[in-house]
C-alpha positions in Angstrom: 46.0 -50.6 38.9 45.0 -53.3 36.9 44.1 -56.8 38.2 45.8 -59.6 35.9 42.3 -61.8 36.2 40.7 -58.8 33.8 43.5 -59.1 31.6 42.9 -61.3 28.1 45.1 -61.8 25.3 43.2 -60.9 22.1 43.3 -64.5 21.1 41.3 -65.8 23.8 39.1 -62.9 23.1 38.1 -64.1 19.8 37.7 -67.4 21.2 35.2 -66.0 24.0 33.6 -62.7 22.9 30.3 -63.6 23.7 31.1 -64.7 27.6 33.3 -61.8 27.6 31.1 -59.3 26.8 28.4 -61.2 29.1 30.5 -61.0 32.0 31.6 -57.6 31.6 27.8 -56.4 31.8 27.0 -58.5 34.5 30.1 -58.0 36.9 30.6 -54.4 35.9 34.3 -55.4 35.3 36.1 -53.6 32.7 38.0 -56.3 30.5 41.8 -55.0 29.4 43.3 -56.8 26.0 46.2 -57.7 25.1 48.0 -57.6 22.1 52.1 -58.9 21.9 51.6 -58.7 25.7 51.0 -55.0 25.6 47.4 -53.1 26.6 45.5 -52.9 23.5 42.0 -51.8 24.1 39.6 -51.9 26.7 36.2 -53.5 26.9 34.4 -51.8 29.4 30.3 -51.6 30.9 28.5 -49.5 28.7 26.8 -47.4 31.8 31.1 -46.6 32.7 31.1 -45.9 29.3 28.2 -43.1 29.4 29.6 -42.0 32.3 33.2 -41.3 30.9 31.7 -39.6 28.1 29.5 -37.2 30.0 33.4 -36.6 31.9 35.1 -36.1 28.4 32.1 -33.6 27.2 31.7 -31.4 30.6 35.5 -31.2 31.0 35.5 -30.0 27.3 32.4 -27.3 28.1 34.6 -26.5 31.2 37.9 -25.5 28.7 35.8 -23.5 26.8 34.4 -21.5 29.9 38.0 -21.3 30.8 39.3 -19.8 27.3 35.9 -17.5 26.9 35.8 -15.7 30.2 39.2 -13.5 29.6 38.1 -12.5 26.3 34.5 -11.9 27.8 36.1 -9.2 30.2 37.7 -7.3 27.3 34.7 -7.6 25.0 32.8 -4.2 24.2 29.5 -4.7 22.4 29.7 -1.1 21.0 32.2 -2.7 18.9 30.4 -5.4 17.6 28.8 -5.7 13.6 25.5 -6.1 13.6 24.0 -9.2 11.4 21.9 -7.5 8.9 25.1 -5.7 8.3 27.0 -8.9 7.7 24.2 -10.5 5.4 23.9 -7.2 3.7 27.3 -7.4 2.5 
């Protein structure tokens, strides 16, 4: 859930970017914006933001393990074309 003390209407966010952005890397507080009253974006601590990225790219290597390994368990390499017989052609 989100607290309504780290929610700011976009205006006030141009108003107070730089104290904004100075208390979100102090206080490790993510900051939630408002546009029209609705969740717009989110400003968050860059070291979250690192974190959530190293998520997003080993859930991504995950799904790719997870789609490989049935087709690894019907591969047979005596099937396979070599490369020099690729770049040959």
């Amino acid at each position: 859930m989100v607290e309504t003390a780290q929610m700011m209407p976009i205006t006030r966010l141009q108003k107070e970017l730089t104290q904004t952005v100075r208390k979100v890397s102090e206080k490790n507080e993510s900051v939630y914006i408002l546009k029209n009253n609705n969740m717009e974006a989110v400003i968050v601590p860059f070291h979250e933001y690192e974190y959530l990225s190293a998520l997003e790219e080993a859930f991504e290597r995950l799904e790719i393990a997870e789609n490989l390994a049935p087709r690894m368990k019907r591969y047979n390499a005596a099937k396979s074309v070599s490369w020099d017989s690729i770049r040959k052609d």
